[in-house]
C-alpha positions as CSV (number, residue, x, y, z in Angstrom):
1,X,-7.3,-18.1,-17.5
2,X,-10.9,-17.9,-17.3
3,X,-10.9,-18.1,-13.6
4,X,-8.6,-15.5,-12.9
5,X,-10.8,-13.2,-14.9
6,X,-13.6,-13.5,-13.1
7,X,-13.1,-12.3,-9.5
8,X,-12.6,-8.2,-11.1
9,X,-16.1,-8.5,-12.8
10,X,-18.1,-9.3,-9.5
11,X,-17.1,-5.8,-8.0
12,X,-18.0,-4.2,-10.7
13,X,-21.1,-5.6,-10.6
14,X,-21.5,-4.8,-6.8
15,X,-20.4,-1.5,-7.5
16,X,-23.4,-0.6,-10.3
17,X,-25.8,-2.2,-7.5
18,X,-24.6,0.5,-5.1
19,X,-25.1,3.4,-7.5
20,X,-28.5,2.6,-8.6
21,X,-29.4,2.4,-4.4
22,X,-27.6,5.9,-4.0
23,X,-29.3,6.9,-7.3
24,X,-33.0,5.9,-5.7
25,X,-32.6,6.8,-2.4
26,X,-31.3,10.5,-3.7
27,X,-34.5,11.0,-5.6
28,X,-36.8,10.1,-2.8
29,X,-35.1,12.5,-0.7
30,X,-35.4,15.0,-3.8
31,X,-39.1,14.1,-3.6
32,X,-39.8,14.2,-0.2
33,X,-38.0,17.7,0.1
34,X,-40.2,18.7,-2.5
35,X,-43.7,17.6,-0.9
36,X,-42.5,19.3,2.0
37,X,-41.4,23.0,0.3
38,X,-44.9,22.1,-1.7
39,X,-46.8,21.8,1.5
40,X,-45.1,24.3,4.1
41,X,-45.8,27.1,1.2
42,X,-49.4,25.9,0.9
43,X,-50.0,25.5,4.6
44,X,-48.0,28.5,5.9
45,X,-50.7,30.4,6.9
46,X,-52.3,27.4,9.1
47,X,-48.3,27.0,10.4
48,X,-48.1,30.7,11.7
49,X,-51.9,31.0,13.1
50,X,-50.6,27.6,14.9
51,X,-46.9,29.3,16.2
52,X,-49.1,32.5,17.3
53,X,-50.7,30.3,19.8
54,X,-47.8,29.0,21.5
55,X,-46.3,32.7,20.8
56,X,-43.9,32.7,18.0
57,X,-43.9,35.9,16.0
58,X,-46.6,35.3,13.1
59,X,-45.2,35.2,9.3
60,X,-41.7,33.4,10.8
61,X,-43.1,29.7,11.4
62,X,-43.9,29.0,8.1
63,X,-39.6,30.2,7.5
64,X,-38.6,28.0,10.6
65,X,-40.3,25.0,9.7
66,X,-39.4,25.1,6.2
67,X,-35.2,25.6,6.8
68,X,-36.1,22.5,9.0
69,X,-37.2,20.7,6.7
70,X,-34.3,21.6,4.3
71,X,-31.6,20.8,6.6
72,X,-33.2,17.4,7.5
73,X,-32.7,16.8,3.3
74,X,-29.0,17.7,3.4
75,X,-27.8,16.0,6.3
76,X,-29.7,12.6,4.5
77,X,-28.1,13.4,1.3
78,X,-24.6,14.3,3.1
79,X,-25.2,10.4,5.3
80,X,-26.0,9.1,1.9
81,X,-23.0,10.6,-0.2
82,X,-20.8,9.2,2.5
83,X,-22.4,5.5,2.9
84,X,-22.1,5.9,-1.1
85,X,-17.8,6.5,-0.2
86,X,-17.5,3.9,2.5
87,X,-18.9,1.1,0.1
88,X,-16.8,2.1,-2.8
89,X,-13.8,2.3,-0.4
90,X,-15.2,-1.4,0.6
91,X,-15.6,-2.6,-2.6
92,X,-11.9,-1.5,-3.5
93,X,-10.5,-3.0,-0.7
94,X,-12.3,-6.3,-1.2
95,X,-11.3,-5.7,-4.9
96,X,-7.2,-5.4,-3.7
97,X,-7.9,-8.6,-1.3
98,X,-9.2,-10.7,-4.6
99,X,-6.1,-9.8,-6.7
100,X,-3.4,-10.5,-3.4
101,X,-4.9,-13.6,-2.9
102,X,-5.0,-14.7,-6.5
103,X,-1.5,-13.0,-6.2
104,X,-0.7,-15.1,-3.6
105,X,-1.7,-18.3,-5.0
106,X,0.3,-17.8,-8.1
107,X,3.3,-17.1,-6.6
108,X,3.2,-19.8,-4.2
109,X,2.0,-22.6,-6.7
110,X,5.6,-21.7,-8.6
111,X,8.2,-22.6,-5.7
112,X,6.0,-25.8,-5.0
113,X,5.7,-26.9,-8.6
114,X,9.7,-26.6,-8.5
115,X,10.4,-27.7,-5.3
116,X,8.2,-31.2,-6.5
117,X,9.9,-31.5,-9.8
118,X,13.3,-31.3,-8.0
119,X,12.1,-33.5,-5.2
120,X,11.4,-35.9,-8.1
121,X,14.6,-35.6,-9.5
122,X,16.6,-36.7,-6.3
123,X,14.5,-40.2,-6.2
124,X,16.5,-41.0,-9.5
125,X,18.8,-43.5,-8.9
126,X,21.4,-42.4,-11.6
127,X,21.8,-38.9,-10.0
128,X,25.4,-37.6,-10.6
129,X,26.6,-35.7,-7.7
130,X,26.6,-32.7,-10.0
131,X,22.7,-33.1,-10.4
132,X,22.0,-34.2,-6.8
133,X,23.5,-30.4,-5.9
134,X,22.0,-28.5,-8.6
135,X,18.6,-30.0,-7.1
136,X,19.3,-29.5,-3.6
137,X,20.1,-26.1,-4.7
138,X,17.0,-25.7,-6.7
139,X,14.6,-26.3,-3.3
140,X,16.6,-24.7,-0.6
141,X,16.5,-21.7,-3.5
142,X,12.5,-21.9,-3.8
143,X,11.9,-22.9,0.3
144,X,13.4,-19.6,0.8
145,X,11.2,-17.8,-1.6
146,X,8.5,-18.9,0.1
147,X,9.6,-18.0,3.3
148,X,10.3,-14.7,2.4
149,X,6.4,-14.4,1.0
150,X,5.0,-15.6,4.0
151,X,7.2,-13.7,6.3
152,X,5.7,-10.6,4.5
153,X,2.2,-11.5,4.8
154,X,2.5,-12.1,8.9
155,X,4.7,-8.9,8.9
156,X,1.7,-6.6,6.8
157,X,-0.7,-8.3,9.3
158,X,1.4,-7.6,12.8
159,X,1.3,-3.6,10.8
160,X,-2.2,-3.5,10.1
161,X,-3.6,-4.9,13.5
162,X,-0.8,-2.8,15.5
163,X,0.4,-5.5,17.0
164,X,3.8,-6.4,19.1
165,X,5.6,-3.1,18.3
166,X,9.3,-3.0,17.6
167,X,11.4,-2.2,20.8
168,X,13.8,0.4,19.5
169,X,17.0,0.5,20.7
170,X,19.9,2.7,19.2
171,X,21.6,1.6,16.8
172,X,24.9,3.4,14.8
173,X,23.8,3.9,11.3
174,X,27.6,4.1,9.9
175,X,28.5,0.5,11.1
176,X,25.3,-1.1,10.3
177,X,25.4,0.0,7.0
178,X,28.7,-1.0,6.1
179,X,27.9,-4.4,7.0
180,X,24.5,-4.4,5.2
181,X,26.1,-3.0,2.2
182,X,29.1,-5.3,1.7
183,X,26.3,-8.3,2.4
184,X,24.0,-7.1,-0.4
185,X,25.7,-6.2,-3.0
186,X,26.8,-9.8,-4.5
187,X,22.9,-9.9,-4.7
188,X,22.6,-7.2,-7.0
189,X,25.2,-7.2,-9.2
190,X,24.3,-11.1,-9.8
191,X,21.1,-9.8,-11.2
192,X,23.4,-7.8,-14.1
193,X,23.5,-4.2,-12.2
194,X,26.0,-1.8,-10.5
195,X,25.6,-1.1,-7.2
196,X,26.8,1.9,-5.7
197,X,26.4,3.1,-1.8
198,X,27.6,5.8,-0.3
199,X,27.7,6.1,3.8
200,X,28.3,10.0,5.5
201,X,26.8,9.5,8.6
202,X,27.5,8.0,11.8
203,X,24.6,9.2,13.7
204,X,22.4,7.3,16.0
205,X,19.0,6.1,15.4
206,X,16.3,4.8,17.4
207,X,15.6,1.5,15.6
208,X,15.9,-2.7,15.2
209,X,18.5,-4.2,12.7
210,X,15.8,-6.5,11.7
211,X,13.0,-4.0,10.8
212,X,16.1,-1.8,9.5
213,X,17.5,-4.5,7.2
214,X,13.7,-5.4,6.3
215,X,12.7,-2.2,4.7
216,X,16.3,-2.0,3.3
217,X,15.9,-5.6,1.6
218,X,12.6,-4.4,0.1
219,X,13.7,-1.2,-1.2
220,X,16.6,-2.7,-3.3
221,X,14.5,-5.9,-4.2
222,X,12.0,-3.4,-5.7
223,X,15.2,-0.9,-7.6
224,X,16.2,-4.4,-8.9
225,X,12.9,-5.7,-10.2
226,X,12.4,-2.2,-12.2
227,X,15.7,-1.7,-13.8
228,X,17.3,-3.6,-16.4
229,X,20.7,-5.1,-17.1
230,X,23.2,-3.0,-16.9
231,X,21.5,-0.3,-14.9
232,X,22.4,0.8,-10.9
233,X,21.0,0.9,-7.8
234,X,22.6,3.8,-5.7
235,X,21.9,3.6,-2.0
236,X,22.6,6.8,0.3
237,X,23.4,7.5,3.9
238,X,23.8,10.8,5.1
239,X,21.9,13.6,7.6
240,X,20.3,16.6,6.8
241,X,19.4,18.6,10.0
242,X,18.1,16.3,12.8
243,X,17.5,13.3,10.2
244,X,19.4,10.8,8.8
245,X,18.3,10.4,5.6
246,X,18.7,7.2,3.8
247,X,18.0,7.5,-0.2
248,X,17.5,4.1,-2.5
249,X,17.6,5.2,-6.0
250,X,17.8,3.3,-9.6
251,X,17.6,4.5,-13.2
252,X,14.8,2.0,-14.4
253,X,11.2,2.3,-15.8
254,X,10.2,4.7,-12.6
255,X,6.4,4.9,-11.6
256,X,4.2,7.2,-13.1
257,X,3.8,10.4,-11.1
258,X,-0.3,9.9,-10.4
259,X,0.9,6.4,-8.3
260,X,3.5,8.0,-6.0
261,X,1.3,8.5,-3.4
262,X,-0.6,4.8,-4.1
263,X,2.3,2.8,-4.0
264,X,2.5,2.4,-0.4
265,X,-1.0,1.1,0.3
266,X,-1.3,-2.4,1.1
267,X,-1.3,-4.4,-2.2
268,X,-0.7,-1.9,-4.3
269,X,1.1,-2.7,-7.7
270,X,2.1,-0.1,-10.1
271,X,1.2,-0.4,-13.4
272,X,3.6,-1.7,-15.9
273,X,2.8,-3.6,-19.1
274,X,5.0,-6.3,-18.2
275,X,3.5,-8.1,-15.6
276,X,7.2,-10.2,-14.9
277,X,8.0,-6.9,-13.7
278,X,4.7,-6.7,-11.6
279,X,5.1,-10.4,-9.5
280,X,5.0,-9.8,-6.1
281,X,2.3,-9.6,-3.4
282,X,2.1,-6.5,-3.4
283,X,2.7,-5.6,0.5
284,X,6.9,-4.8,-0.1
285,X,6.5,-1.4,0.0
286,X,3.5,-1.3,2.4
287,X,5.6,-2.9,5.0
288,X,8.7,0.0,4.4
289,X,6.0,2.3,5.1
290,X,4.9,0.5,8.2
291,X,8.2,0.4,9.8
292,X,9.2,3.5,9.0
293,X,6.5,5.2,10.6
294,X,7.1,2.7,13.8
295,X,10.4,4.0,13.5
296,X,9.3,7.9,13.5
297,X,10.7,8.9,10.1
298,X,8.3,9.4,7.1
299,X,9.2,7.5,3.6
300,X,8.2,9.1,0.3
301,X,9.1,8.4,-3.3
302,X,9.8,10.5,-6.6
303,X,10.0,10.4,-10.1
304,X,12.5,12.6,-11.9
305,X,11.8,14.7,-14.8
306,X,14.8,15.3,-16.7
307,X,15.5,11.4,-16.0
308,X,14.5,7.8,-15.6
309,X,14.1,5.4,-12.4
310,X,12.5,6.1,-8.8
311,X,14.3,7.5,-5.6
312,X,13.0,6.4,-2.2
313,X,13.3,8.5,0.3
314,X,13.7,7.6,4.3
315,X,14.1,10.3,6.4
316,X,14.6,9.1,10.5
317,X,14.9,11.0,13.5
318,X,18.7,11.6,15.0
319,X,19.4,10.3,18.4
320,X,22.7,11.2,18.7
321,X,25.9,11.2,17.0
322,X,28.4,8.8,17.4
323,X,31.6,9.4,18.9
């Protein structure tokens, strides 16, 4: 426990270090644009007789030299206020990339530790052939976990450093969705909720399956993970205009309205005093982001006032309609 304590601390630490620099270098260039007001005022006379040589006007050097001066000090202070933001935006960042890697860690130390102990299990020589499945079960269950983790992380990474973008191709919304649907919803209603999707549209997108199905698979993962038994998930497919909208909705816990706009940074994790409900990497709903936007739609989420759970809106740009 200690361990995974420490890592917040050192930012914090960092972070008072880079006030107190702001802090010093702000004075100094308080006191340095003070010496010089102090010293254009006192010398102004010597300024103009000077100007009047080289034939400025006399009693408007002494002005010129001082609103000099004077912009010199705010374009420092403006340079430092926005070092000051670039290191705090830094330090948050390297903050995030502590917690996803201790993230990270945990969640991959969990399918290993079972994978071993079912590993173990199968060099028993007494094994019924009840057990020997349950087992086999048990690490082809947790080998996929992992897989699924660590095709996230190389899928945030291909996002962040733009690399090998999709090749879109179009693809019939209506039919894909029917598929993806009736494949799904086992999934959901194993975990103890009702799923309910509607499809009224048959419009043509420019997209992949994959990348479709990805962002689809994290949307729902996420409904699930934040509603409790006996709730729904309620998936939507219709157009509005020249989008297709696509609409993931649940009736669980919902995210507080001051993280809407957070929860699609890279690992990002809304708050929630239960932390089961807070496993994850964090990158889920980065990469929906991602894709959408390689897709050309926008994705946006909202919390309902009059009642509970989150709504994730996709909206995507209409190729054509099907025949």
């Amino acid at each position: 426990m200690g361990r995974a304590e420490t890592p917040p601390a050192m930012p914090r630490i960092r972070s008072s270090k880079i006030v107190a620099s702001y802090v010093i270098s702000l004075m100094v260039v308080v006191a340095l644009l003070v010496l010089w007001v102090v010293y254009v005022i006192q010398s102004r006379a010597r300024i103009d007789e000077l100007a009047g040589r080289v034939g400025v006007s006399v009693g408007q050097a002494h002005w010129a030299v001082l609103a000099v001066g004077c912009g010199l000090a705010l374009l420092l202070l403006i340079e430092l206020t926005s070092q000051l933001a670039n290191a705090f935006a830094e330090r948050r960042y390297s903050q995030k990339q502590e917690e996803f890697i201790a993230t990270v860690t945990h969640e991959l130390r969990t399918p290993v530790a079972a994978i071993k102990l079912h590993a173990q299990t199968l060099e028993r020589e007494d094994l019924t052939a009840g057990e020997l499945r349950r087992s086999l079960g048990y690490i082809l269950q947790e080998a996929a976990r992992m897989e699924v983790l660590v095709d996230d992380i190389l899928e945030s990474s291909r996002l962040v450093a733009r690399r090998k973008r999709l090749e879109l191709e179009p693809l019939a919304l209506g039919a894909f969705f029917r598929r993806y649907f009736e494949q799904v919803a086992p999934r959901v209603e194993a975990r103890g909720l009702r799923f309910s999707p509607r499809v009224e549209s048959e419009a043509v997108v420019l997209a992949t399956e994959d990348a479709l199905a990805r962002l689809m698979d994290n949307l729902v993962e996420n409904a699930v993970r934040f509603s409790d038994q006996g709730g729904e998930v309620r998936c939507r497919v219709a157009e509005e205009g020249p989008w297709a909208v696509i609409e993931v909705e649940d009736d669980g816990i919902g995210i507080p309205k001051g993280e809407l706009k957070k929860v699609f940074d890279r690992f990002y994790q809304a708050t929630h005093p239960d932390e089961r409900r807070r496993k994850g990497a964090g990158l889920g709903l980065f990469i929906v982001s991602g894709l959408v936007r390689e897709l050309r739609g926008d994705v946006r989420a909202y919390s309902h006032d009059d009642r509970p759970g989150t709504t994730f809106r996709i909206e995507l740009p209409i190729e054509e309609q099907a025949a």
